[in-house]
SEBAVEX-349850 format. One record per atom (N, C-alpha, C, O): residue in one letter; atom name; x, z, y. Coordinates in steps of 0.001 Angstrom, whole numbers. Each point is the difference from the previous one (the first is absolute). Layout:
  zavex  kelum        x        z        y
      A     CA        X        Z        Y
...
This chain:
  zavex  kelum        x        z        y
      X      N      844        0    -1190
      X     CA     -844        0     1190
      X      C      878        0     1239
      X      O      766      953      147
      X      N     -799    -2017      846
      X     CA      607      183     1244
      X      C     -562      730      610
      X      O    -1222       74     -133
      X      N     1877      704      992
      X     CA     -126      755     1379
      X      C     -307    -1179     1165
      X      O      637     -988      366
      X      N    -1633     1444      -55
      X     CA     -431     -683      974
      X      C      637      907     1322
      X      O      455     1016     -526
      X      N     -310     -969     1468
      X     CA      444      338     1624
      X      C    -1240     -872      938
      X      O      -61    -1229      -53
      X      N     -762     1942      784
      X     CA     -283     -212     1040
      X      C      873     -123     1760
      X      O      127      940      785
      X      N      247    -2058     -620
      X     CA      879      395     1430
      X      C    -1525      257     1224
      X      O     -874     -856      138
      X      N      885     1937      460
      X     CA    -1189      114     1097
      X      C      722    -1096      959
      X      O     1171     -382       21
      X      N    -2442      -30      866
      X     CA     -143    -1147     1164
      X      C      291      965     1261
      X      O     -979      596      449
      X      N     2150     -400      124
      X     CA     -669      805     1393
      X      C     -441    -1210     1231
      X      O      549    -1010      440
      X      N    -2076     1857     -126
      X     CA     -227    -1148     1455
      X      C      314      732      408
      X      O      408     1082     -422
      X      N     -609    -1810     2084
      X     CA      580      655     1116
      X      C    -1110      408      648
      X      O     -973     -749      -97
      X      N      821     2034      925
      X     CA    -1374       13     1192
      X      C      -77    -1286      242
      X      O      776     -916      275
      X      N    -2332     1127     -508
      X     CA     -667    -1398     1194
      X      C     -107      286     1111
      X      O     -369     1135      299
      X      N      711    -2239      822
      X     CA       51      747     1489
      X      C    -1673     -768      233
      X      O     -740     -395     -901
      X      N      457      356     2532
      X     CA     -693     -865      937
      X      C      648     -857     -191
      X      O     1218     -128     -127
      X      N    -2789    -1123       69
      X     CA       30    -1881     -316
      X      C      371      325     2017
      X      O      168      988      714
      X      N     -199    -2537     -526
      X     CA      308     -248     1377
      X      C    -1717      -31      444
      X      O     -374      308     1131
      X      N     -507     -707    -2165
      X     CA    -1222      -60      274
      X      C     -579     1226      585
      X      O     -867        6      874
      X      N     1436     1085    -1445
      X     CA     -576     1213      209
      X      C      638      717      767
      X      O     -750      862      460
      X      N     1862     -771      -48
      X     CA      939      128     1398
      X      C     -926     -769     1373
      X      O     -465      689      907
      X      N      369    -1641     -939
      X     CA    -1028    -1256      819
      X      C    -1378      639      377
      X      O     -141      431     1144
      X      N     -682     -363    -1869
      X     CA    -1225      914      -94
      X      C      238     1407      279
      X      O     -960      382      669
      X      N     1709      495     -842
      X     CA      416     1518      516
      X      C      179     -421     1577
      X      O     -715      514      860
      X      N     1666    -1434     -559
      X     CA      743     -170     1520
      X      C    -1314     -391      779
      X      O     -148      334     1176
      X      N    -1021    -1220    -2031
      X     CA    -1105     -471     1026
      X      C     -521     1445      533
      X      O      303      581     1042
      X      N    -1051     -243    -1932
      X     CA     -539     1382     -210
      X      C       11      632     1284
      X      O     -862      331      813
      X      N     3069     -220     -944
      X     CA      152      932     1304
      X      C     -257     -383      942
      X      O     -691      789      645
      X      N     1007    -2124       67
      X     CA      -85     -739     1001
      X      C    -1368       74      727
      X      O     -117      113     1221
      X      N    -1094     -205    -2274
      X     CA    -1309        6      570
      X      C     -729     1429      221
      X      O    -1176       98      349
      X      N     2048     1007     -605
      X     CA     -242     1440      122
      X      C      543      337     1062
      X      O     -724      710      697
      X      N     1853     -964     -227
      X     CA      597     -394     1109
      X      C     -313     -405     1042
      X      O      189      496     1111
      X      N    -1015    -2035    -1593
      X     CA     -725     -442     1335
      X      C    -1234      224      496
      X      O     -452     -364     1085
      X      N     -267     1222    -2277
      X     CA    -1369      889      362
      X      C      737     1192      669
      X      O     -574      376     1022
      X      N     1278       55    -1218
      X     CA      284     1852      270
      X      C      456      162     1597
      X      O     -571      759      783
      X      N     1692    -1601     -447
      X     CA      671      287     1135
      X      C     -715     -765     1237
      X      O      120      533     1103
      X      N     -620    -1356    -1168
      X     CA    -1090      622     1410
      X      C     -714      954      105
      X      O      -46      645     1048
      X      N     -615     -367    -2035
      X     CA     -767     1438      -77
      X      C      765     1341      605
      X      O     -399      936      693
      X      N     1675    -1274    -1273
      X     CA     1335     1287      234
      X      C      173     -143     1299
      X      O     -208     1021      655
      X      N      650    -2343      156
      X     CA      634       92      995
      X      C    -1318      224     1466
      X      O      154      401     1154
      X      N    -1238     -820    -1818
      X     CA    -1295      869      948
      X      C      271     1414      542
      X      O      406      520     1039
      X      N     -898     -103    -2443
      X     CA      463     1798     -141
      X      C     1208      371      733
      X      O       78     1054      630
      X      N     1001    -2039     -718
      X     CA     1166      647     1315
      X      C     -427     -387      684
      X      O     -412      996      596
      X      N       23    -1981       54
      X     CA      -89     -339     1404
      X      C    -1324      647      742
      X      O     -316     -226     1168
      X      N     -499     1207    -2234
      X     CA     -787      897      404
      X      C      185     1283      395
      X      O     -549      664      879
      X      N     1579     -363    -1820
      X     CA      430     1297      527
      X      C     1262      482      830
      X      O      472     1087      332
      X      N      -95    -2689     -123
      X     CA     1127       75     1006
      X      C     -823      376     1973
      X      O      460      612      965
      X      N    -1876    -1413    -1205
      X     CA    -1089      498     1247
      X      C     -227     1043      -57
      X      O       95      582     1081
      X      N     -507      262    -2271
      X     CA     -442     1279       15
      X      C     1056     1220      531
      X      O     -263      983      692
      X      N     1643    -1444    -1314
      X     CA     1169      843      443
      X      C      183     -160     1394
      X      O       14     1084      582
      X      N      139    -2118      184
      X     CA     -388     -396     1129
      X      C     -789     1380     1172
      X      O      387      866      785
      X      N    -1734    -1437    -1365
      X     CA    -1118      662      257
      X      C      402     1858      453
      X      O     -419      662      950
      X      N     1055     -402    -1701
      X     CA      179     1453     -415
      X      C      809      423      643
      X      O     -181     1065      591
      X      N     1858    -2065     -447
      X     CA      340      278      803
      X      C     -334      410     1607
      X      O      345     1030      580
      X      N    -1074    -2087      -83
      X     CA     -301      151     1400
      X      C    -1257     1114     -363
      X      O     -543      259     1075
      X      N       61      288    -1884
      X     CA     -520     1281      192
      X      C     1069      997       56
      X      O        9      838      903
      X      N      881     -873    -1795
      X     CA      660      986      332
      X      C      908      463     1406
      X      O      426     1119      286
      X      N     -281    -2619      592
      X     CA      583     -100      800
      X      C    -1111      620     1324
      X      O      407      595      998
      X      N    -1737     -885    -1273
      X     CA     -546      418      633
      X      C     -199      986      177
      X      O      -27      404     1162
      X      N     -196      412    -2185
      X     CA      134     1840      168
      X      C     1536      620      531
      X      O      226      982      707
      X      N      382    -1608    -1114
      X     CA     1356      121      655
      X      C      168      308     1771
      X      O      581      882      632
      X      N    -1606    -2382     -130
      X     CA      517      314     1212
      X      C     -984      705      906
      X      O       93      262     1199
      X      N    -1333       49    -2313
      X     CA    -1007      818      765
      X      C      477     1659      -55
      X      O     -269      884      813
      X      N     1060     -800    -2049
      X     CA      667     1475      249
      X      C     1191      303     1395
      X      O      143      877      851
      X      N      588    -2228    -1247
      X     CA     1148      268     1240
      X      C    -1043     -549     1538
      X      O      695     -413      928
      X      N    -1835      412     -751
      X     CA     -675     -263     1066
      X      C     -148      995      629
      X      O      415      135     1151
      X      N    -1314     1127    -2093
      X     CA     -287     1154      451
      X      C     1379      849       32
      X      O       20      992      728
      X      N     1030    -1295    -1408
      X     CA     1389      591      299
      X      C      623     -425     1117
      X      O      461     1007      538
      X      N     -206    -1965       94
      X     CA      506     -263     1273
      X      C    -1009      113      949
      X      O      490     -322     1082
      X      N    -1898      681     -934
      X     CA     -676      150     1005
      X      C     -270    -1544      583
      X      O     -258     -116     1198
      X      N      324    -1154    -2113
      X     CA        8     -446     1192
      X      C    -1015    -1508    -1030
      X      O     -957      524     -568
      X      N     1005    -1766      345
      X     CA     -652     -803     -641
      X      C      942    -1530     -303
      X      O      581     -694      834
      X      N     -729      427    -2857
      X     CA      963    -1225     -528
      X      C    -1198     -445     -199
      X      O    -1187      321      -58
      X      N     2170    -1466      -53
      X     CA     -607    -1585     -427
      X      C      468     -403    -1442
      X      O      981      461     -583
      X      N    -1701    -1233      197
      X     CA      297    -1192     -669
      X      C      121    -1434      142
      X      O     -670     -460      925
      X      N     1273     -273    -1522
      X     CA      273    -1349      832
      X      C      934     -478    -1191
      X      O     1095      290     -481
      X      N    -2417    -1426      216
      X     CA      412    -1324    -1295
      X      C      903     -970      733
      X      O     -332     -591     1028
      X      N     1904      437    -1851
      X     CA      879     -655      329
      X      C     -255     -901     -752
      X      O     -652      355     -982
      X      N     1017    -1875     1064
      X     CA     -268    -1082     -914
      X      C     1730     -686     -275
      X      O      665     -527      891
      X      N     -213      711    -2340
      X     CA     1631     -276      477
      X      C       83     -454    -1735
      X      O     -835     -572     -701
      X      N     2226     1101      377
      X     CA      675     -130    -1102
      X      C      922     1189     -406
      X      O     1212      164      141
      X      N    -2165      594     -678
      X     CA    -1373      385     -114
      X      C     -962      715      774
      X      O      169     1010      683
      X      N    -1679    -1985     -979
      X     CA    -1253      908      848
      X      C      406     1890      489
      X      O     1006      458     -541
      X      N    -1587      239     1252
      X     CA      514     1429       20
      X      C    -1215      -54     1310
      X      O     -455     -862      751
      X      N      246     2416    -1008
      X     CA     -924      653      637
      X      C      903     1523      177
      X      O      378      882     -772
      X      N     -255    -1238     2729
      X     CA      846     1037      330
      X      C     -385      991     1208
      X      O     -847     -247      858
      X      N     1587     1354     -946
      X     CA     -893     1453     1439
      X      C      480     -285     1103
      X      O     1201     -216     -159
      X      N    -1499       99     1197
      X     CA     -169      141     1298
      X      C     -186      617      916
      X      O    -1174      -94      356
      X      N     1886      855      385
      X     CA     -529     1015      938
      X      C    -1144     -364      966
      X      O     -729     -986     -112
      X      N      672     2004     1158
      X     CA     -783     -462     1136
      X      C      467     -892     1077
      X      O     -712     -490      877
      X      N     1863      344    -1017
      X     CA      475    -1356      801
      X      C      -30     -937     -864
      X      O      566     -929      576
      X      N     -909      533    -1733
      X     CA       12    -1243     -601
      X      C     1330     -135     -514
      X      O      327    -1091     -468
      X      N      825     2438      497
      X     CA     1574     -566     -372
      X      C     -347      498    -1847
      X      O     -905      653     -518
      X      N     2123    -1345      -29
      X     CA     -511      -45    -1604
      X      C      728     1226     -241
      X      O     1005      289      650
      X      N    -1559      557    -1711
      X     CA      238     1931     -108
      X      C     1261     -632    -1419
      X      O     -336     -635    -1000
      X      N      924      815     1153
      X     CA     1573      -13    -1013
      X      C       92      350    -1120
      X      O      416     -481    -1053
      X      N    -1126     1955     1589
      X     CA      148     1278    -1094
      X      C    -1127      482     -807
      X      O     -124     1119     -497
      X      N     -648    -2077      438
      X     CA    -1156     -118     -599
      X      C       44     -908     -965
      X      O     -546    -1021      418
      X      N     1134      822    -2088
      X     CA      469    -1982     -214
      X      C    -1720     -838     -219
      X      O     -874      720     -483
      X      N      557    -1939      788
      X     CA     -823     -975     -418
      X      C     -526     -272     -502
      X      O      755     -711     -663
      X      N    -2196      526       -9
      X     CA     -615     -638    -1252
      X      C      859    -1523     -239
      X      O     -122    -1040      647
      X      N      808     1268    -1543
      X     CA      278    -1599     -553
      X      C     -892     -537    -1112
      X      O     -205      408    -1144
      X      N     -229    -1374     1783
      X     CA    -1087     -627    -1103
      X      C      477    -1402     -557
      X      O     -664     -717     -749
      X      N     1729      490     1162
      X     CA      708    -1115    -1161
      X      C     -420    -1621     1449
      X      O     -268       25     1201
      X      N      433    -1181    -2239
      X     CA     -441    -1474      918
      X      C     -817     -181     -133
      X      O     -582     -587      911
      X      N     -294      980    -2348
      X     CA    -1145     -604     -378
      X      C    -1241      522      442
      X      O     -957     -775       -6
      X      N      743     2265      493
      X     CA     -987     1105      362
      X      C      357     -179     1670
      X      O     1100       85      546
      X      N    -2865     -450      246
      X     CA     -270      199     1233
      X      C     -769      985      694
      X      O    -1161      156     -378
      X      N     1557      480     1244
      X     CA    -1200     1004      785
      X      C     -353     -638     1290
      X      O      590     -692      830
      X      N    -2486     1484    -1069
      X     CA     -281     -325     1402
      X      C     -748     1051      162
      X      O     -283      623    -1023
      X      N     -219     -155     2269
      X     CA     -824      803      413
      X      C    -1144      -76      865
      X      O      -13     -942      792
      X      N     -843     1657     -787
      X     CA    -1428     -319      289
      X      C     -938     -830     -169
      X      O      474    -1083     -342
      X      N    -1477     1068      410
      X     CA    -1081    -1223     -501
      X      C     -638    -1292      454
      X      O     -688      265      986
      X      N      636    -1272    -1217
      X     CA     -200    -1203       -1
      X      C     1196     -844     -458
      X      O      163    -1146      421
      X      N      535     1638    -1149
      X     CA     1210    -1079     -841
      X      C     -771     -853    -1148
      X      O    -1199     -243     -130
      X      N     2489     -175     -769
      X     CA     -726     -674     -830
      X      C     -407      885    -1306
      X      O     -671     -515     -894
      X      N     1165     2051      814
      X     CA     -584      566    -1408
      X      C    -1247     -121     -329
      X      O     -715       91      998
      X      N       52     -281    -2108
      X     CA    -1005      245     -840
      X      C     -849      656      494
      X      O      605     1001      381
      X      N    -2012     -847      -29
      X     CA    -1351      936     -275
      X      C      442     1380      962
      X      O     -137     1150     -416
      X      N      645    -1468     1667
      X     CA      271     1173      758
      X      C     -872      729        9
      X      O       96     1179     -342
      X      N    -1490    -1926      872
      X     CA     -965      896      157
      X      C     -649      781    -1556
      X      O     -683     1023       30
      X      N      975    -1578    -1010
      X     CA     -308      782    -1080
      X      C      987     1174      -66
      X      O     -584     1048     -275
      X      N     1861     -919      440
      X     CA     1015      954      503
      X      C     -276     1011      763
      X      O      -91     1196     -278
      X      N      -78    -1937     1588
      X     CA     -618     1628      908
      X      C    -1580      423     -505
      X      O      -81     1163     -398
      X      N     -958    -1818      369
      X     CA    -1021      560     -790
      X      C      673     1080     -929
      X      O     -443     1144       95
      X      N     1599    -1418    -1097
      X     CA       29     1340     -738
      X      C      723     1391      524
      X      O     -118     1182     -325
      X      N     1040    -1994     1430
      X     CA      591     1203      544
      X      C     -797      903     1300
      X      O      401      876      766
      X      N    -1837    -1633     -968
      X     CA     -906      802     1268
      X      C      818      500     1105
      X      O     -208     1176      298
      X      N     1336    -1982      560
      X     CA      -70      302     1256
      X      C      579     -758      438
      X      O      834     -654     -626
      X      N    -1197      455     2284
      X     CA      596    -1035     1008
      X      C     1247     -335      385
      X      O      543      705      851
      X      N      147    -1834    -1397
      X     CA     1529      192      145
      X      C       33     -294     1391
      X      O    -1005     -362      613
      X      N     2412      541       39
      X     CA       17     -512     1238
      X      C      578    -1512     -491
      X      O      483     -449    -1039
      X      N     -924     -263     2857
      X     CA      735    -1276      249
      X      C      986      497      192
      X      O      353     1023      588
      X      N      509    -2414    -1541
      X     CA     1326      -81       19
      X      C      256    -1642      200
      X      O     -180     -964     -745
      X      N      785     1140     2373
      X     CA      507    -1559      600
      X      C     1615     -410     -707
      X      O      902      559     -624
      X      N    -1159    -1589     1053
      X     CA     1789     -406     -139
      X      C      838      572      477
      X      O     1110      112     -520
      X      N    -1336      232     1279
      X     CA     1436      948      908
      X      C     -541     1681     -260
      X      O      309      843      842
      X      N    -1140     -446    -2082
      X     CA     -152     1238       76
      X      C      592      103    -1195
      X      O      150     -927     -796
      X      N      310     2441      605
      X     CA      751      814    -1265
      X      C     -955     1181     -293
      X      O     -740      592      787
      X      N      916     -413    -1975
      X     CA     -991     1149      -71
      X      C     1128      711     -674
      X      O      997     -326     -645
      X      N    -1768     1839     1209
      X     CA     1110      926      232
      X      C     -715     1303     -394
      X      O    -1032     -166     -650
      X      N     1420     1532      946
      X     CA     -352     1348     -119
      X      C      229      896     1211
      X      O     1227       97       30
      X      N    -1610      460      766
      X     CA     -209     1021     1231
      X      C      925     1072     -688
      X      O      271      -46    -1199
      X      N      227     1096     2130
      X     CA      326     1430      548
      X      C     -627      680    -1309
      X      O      607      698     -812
      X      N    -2040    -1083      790
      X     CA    -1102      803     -740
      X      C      251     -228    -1590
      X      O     -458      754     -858
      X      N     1223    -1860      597
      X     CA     -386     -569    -1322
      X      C    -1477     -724      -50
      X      O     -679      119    -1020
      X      N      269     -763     1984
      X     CA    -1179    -1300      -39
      X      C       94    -1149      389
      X      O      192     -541     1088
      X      N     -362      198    -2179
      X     CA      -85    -1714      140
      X      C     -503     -720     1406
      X      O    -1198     -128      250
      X      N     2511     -443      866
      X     CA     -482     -907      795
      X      C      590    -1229      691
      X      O     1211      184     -126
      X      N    -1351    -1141      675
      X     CA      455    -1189       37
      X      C      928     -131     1610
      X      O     -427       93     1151
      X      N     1434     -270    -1523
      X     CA     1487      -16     1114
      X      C     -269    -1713      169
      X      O      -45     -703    -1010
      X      N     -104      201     2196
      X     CA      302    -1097      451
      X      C     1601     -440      228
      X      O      585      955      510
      X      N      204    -1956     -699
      X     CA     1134       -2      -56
      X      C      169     -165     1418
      X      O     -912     -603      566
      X      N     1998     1053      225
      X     CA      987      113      876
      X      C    -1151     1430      918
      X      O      493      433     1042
      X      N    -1463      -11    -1340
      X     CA     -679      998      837
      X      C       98     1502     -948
      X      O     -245      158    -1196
      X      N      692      830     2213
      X     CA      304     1215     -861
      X      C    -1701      982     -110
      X      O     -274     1070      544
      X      N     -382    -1721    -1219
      X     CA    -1116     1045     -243
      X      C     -434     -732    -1139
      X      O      359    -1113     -381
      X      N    -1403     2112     -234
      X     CA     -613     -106    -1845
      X      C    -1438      220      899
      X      O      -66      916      821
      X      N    -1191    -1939    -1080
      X     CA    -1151     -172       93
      X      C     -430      -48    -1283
      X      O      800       -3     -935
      X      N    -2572      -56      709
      X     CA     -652      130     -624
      X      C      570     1250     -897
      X      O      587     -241    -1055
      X      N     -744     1336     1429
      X     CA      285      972    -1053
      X      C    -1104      673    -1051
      X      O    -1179      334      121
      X      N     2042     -303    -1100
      X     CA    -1458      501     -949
      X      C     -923    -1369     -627
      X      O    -1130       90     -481
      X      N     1745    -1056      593
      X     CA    -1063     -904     -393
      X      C      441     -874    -1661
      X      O     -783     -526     -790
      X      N     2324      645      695
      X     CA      519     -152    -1068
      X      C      470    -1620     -328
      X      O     -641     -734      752
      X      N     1213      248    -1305
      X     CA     -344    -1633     -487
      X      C      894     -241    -1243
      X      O      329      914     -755
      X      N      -14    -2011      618
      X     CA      171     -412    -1082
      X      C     1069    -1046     -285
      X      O      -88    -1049      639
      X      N     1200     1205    -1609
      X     CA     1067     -890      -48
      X      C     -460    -1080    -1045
      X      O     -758      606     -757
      X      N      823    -1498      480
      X     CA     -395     -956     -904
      X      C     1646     -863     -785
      X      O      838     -462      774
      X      N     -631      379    -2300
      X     CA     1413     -709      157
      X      C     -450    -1079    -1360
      X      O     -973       22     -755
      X      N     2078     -874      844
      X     CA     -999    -1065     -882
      X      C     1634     -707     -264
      X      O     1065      199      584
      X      N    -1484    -1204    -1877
      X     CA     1312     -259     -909
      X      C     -420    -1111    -1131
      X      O    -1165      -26     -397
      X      N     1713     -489      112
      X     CA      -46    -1034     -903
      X      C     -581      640    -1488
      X      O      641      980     -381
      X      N    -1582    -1338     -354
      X     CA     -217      930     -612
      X      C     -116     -371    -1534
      X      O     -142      792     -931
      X      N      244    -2346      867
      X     CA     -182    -1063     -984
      X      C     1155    -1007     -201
      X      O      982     -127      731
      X      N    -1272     -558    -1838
      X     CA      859    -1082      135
      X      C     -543    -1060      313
      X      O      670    -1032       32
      X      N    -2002     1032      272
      X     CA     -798     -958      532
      X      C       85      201     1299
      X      O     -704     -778      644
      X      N     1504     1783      178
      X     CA      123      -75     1619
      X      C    -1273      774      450
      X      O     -604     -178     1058
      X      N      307     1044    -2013
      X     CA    -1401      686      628
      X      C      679     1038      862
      X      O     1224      129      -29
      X      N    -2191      795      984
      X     CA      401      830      703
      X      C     -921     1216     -803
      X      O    -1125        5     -500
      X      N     2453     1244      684
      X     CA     -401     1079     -374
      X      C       36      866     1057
      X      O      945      -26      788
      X      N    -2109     1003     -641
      X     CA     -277      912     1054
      X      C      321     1438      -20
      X      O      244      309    -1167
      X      N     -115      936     2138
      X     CA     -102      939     -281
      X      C     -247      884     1574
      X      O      -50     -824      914
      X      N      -59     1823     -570
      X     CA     -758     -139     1481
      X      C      637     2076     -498
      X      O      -43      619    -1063
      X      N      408     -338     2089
      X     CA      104     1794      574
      X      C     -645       47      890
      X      O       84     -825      910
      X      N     -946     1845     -922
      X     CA    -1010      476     1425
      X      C      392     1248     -118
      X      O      271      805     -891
      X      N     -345     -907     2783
      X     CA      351     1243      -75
      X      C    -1261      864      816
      X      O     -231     -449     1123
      X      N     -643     1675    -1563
      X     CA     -986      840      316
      X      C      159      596     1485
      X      O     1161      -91      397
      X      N    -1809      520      269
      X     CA     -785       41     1514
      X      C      796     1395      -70
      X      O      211      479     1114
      X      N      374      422    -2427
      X     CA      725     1256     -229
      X      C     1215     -493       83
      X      O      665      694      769
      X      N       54    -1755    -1298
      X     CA     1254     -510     -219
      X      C      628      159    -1782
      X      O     1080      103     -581
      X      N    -2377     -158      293
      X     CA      338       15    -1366
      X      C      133    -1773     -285
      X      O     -424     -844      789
      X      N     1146      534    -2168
      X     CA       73     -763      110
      X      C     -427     -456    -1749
      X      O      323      774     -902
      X      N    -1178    -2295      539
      X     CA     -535     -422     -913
      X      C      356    -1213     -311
      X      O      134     -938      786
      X      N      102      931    -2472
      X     CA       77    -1205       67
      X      C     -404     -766    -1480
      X      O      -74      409    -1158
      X      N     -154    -1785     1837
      X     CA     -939     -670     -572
      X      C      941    -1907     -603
      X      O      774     -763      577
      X      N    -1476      759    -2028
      X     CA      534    -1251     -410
      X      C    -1183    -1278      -38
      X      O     -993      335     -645
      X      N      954    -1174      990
      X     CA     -707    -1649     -274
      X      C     -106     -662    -1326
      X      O      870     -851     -188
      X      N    -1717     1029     -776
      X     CA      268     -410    -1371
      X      C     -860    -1696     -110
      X      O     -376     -622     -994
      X      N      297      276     2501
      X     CA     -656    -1344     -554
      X      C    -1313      294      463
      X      O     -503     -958      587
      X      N      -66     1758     -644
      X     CA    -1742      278      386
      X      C     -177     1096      626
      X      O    -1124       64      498
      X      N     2009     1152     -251
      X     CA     -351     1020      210
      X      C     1147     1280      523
      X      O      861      304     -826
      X      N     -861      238     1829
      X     CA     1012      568      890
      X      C     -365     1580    -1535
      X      O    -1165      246     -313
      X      N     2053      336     -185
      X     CA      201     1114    -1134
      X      C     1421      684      919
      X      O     1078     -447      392
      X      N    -1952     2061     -316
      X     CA      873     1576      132
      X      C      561     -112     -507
      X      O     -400     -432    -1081
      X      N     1854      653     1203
      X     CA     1328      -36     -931
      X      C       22     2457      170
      X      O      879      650     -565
């Protein structure tokens, strides 16, 4: 009887066909090109909102150092590289020692009402009270008192006191070139609120 011997076959791993490398790579590509506009919305949304927050915070800022120097700041939207929203004394000279809202190239402010934001009047309807006019050559600012009132530029006095208004800032918000909104009001107390634009409807942050 011979001995038979089996010699074993070794294969090798099977890897990925090129077919199926091809089909994986589509896959990604079209997950990709659904996902990141969606993504780059969401930043360019919350790059307004950070925005937004800032110049609140800037605003309580200079309503504290208002009633600390006895005397009344401004605010005043610079348009540059980069946008910035900066304090102002009562002469209109720029406060140093106070630093800037930087809101980047893409994020704009404006203030008071009749611009181009969204559903103003659905806005103040929710904030139930009368903002003041705010002209071109006006800054809105904070009093001695800590109350909201409007400094005309090159004249040293704050009118309309107590009446409050409203910063509005706006930004690219799509990749379709849509505009995204977001608006700080500030209360007839000097409190200050703020509010985002979702497309239909001014929403309390």
């Amino acid at each position: 009887m011979k001995d038979t011997c089996t010699i074993p076959i070794r294969r090798g791993d099977r890897g990925f066909s090129l077919l199926e490398m091809t089909v994986v790579a589509g896959m990604i590509f079209i997950l990709a090109a659904l996902t990141v506009p969606t993504l780059m919305t969401q930043v360019r949304a919350i790059r307004i909102q950070y925005s937004a927050r800032d110049v609140s915070g800037l605003l309580q800022r200079i309503r504290m150092e208002a009633v600390r120097k006895n005397s009344f700041y401004s605010l005043n939207y610079v348009a540059g590289n980069p946008n910035l929203v900066q304090v102002m004394d009562k002469n209109q000279a720029v406060v140093t020692s106070i630093p800037p809202a930087v809101l980047g190239n893409s994020v704009t402010s404006s203030y008071g009402l009749g611009g181009p934001a969204p559903a103003q009047g659905t806005l103040m309807g929710t904030l139930n009270f009368t903002a003041a006019a705010v002209g071109v050559n006006d800054l809105p600012s904070f009093d001695a008192r800590g109350l909201p009132c409007v400094a005309t530029t090159g004249v040293a006095t704050c009118r309309s006191l107590g009446q409050g208004f409203v910063f509005f800032l706006a930004g690219t918000s799509g990749s379709s070139g849509s505009v995204g909104w977001a608006a700080v009001a500030v209360t007839p107390s000097g409190r200050c609120e703020l509010f985002t634009w979702d497309g239909t409807n001014w929403n309390q942050q």
